[in-house]
C-alpha positions as CSV (number, residue, x, y, z in Angstrom):
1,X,101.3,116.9,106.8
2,X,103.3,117.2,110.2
3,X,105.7,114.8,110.7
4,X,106.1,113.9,107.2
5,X,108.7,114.3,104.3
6,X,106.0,116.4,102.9
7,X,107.5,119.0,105.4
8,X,111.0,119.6,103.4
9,X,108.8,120.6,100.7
10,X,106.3,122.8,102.7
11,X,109.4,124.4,103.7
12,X,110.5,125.5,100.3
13,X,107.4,126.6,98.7
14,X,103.5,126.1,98.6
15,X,102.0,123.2,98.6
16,X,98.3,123.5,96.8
17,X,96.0,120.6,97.8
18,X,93.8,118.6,94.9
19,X,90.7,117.0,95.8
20,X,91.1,113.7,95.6
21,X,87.6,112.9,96.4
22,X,86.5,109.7,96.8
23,X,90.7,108.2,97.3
24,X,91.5,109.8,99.8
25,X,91.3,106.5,101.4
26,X,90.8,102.8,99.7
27,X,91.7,99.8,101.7
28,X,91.3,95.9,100.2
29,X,94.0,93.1,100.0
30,X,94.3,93.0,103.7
31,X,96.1,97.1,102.8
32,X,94.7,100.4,103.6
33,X,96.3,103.7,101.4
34,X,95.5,107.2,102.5
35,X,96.8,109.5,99.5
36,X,97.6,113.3,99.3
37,X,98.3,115.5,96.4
38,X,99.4,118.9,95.8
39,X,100.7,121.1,93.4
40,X,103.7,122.9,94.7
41,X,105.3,126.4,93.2
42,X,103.4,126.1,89.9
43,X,105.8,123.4,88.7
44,X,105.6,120.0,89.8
45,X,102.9,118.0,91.4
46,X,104.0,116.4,95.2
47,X,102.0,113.2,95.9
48,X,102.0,111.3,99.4
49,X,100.7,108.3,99.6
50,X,100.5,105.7,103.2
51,X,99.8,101.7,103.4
52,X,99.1,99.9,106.2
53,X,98.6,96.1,106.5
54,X,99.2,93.3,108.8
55,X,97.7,95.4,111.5
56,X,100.7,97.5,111.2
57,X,103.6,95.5,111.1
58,X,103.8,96.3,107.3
59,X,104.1,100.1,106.6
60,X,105.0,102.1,103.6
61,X,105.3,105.8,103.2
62,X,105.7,106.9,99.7
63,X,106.7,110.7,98.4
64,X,106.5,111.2,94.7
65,X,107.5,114.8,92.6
66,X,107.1,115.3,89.2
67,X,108.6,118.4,87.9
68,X,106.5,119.6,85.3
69,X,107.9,123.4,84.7
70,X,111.5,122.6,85.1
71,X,113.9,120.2,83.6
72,X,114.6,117.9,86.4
73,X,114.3,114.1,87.2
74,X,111.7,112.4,88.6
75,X,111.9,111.9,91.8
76,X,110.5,108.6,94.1
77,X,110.6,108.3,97.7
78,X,109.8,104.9,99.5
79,X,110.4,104.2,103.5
80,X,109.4,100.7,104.2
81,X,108.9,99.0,107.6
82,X,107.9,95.3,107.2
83,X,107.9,92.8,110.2
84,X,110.8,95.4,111.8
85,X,112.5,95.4,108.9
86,X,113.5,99.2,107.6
87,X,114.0,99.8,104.0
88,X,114.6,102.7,102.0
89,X,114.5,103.7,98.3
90,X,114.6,106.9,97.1
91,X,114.5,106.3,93.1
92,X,115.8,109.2,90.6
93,X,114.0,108.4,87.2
94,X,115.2,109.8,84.0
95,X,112.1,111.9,82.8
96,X,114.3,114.9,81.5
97,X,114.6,116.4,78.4
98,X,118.6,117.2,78.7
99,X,120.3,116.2,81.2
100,X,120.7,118.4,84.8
101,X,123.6,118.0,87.2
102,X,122.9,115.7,90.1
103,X,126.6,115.9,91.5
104,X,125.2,117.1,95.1
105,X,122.6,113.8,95.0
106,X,125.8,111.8,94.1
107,X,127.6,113.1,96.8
108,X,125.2,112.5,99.3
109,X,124.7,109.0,98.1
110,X,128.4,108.4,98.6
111,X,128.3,110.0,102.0
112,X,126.0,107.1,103.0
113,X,127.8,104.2,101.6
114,X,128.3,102.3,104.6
115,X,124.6,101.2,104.6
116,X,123.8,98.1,103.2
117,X,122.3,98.3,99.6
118,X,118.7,96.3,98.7
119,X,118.8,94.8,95.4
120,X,116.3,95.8,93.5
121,X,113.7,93.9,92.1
122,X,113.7,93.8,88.1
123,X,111.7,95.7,86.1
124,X,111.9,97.7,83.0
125,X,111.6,100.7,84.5
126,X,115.0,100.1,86.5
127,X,116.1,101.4,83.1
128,X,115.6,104.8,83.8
129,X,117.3,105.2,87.5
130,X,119.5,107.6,87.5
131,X,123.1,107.3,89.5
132,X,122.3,109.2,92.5
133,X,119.2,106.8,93.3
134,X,119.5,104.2,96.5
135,X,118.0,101.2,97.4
136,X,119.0,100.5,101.7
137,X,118.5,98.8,104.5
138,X,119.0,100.2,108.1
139,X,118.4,102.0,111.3
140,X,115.6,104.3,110.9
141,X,117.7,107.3,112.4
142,X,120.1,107.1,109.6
143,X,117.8,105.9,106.6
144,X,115.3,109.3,107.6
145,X,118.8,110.8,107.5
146,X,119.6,110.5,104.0
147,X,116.2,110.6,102.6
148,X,116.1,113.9,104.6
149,X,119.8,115.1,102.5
150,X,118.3,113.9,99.3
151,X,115.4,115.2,99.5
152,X,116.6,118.5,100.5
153,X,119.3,118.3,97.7
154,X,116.9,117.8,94.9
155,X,114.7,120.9,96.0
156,X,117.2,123.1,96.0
157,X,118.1,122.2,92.0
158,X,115.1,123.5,91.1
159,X,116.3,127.4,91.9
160,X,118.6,126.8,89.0
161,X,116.6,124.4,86.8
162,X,116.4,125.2,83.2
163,X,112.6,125.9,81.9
164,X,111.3,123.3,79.6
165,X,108.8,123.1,77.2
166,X,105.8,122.2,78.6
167,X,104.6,119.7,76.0
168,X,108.4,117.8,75.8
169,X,108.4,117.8,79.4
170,X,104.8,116.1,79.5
171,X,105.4,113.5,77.3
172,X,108.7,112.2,79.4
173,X,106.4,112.1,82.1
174,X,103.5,110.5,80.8
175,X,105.6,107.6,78.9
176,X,106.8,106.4,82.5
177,X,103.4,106.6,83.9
178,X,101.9,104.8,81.1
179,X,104.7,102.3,81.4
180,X,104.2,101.8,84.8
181,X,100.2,101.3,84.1
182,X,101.3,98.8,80.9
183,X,103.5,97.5,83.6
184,X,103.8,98.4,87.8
185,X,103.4,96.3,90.5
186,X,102.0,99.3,92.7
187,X,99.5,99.9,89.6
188,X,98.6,96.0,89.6
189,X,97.7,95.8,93.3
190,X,96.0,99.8,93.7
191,X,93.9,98.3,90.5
192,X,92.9,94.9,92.1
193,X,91.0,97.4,94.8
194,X,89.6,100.0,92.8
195,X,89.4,98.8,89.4
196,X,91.8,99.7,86.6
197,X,89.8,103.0,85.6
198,X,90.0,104.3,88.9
199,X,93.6,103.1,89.1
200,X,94.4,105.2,85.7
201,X,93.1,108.3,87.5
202,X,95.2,108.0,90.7
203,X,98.3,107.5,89.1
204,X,97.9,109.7,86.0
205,X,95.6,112.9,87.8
206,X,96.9,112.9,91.4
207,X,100.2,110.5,91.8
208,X,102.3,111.6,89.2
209,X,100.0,114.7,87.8
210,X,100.4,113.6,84.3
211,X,96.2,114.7,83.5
């Protein structure tokens, strides 16, 4: 966990550890994915996932946190480094049941506006980002920078967060996981490794903690 993002969220609270027994690690495709999951303070489940391909000149570090006990957004971390090429997206989905106030996210995102955005590519799910998300290309220094402010933003909304109902909350959750199953390109390529069951139960048990 040192060294990672997973460290703002150690930080602020516990981090419990699933057994993800036997993907902890699957490579294929010329890609190799080591994957963590936790549950952290009883209300959202914090997934870390690594690929490595092209014997490391293609690297991706994913952090994903789905509030399950409070009324917050989704939350989707990606810091890409392909062929010395530095890209970051960290993606706010729309999995509330009312709306919360993301004014510091926005902020943040302003403060950075300098750096360069990535357009993003389509997909249906693009539908659901809210305004703070960002989608950049830059230095490292500055890109760990803001994912660092962001991240660090969004964790401290959830000392105010409303409670939800546990149900409502679920079922925004599990219809953008089963969207992205219907419809991902991360889903397609983690289920031309493993299969598509196997797939299912990454995504919905231990990336997004939907089962």
């Amino acid at each position: 966990m040192s060294g990672s993002k997973l460290d703002i969220f150690s930080a602020k609270g516990a981090l419990v550890p699933k057994d993800v027994t036997p993907w902890q690690t699957f490579s294929g495709r010329g890609m190799t994915f080591c994957l963590q999951s936790y549950d952290w303070n009883h209300c959202a489940c914090v997934s870390y996932l690594t690929m490595r391909a092209f014997f490391g000149l293609m690297k991706m570090e994913t952090l994903i946190c789905t509030p399950y006990a409070k009324d917050l957004p989704l939350l989707s971390y990606d810091y890409i480094s392909a062929f010395g090429r530095k890209t970051l997206l960290v993606d706010i989905y729309d999995t509330q049941v009312a709306p919360a106030d993301l004014s510091a996210l926005q902020t943040i995102k302003e403060a950075y506006r300098d750096l360069r955005d990535k357009p993003k590519h389509p997909g249906w799910y693009n539908d659901l980002l809210l305004p703070p998300s960002v989608s950049k290309v830059g230095d490292t220094a500055r890109l760990s920078a803001l994912a660092t402010e962001m991240m660090t933003a969004y964790i401290h909304l959830f000392a105010t967060a409303r409670d939800v109902d546990l149900t409502a909350k679920s079922a925004r959750n599990s219809a953008y996981v089963e969207g992205l199953i219907n419809d991902g390109p991360t889903y397609r390529v983690v289920s031309k490794m493993i299969g598509a069951d196997a797939a299912k139960t990454v995504f919905r048990r231990f990336l997004f903690g939907t089962e």
